[in-house]
N, C-alpha and C positions, 0 to 999 in steps of 0.2 A: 504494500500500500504506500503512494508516496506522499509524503509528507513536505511542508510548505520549511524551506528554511530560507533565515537572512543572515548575509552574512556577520558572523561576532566581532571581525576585527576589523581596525586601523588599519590601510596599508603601512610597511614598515620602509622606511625612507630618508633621507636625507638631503641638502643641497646638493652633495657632493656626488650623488648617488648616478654612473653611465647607463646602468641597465635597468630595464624592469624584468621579474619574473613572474609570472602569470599561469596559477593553475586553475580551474575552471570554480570550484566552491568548495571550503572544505569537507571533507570527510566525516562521518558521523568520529570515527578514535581521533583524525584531528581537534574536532570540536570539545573531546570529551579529554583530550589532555592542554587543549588551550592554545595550542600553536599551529603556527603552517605546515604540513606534511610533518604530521604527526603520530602515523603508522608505524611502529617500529620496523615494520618490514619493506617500509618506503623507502628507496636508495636517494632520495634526491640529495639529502646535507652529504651522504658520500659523493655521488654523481659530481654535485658542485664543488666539491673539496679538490677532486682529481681534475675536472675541470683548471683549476688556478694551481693545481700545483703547489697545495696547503694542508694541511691538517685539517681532519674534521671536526668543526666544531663538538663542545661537550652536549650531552641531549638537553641539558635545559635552555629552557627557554630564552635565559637573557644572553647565556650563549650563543646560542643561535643570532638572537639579534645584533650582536656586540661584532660576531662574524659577519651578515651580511653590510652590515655600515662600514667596517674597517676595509671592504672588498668594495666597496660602492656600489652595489646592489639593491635594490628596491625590490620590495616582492608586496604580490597582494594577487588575486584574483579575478578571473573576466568579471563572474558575477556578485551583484550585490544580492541578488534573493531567485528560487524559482523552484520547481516542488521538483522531488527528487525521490526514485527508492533508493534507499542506503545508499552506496558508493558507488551507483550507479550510475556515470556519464552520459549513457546512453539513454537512460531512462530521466531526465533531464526535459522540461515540458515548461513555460511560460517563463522563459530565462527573463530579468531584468540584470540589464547591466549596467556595471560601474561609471561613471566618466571619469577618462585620463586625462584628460586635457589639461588641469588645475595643476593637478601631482605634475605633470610632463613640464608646464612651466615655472614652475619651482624647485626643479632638479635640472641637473647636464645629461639627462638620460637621451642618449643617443639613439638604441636598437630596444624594440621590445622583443621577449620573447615567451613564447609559450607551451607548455608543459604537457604534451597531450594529443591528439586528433582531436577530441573534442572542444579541449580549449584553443586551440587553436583557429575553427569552424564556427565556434561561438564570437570570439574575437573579430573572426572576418565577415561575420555578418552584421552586427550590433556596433562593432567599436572603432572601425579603420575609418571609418569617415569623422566621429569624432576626438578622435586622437590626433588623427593627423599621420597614422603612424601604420603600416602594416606588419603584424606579426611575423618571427625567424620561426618554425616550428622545431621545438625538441622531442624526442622521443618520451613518453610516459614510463615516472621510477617508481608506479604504481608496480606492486606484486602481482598485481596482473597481469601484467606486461615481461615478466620475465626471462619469457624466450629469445626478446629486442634484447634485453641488456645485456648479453652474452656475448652479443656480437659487433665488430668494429666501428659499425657505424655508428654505433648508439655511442661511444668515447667519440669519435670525429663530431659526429652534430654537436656533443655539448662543449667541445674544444671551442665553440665559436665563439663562447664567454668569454674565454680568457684573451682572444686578439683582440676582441669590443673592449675590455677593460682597460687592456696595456696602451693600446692605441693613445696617442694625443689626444686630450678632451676635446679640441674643434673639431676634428676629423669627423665628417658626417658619414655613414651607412647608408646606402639606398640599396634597400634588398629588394 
């Protein structure tokens, strides 16, 4: 049965911040430990660790944040609410979405990117014309997704973090 959710957090952010990360809404074990990709069997905080070529942050929370700011990374979600069964992306039914526009001009966020097929499909329908911005797609470090993460490509797409980060701050992205 799906059930109606909004989402609980703040995007996490900074001025300083080149990137945004974008996963579609959190998770029912996200919501119920408090933070972004918060499945223990969710690869993202390792994904993005190997990605920069860093340690991964510790699992709490202010961890995690203290990592994504010290990396310039921004992270939050396509949507702000829409009914959903459990962790179901595909079962995802009257999305509203966020507006980046705001976030986007009060950061150097250069590339968005997103975390998913679906978040990414969500994005490309709802948010590129109010961004200003078209989504990079990363593969999903959903445990669902499993059998992608084993394979090269899934390290090569999410390597594209780390040249977006390193890169000089003016340097624009047209993906």
């Amino acid at each position: 049965m799906p059930e109606i959710i909004t989402h609980p957090w703040e995007p996490i952010y900074d001025s300083e911040s080149r990137i945004l990360i974008l996963g579609s809404i959190p998770s029912p074990k996200s919501r119920e430990v408090g933070f972004y990709f918060g499945h223990p069997q969710n690869l993202f905080w390792t994904a993005l660790a190997e990605a920069l070529d860093v340690p991964t942050p510790a699992p709490d929370s202010e961890s995690k944040r203290k990592f994504l700011l010290e990396n310039h990374i921004a992270l939050w979600d396509v949507l702000h609410s829409c009914e959903i069964e459990g962790a179901s992306d595909i079962s995802i039914r009257n999305p509203v979405p966020n507006k980046f526009r705001p976030l986007i001009e009060k950061t150097n966020i250069k590339a968005i990117f997103t975390t998913g097929k679906k978040a990414t499909a969500l994005f490309e329908r709802y948010c590129t014309e109010e961004s200003g911005m078209s989504p990079i797609y990363l593969p999903s470090t959903s445990p669902a997704n499993r059998a992608m993460q084993c394979k090269p490509e899934f390290r090569k797409a999410w390597s594209q973090i780390r040249e977006i980060i390193i890169a000089p701050p003016n340097r624009l992205f047209l993906i």
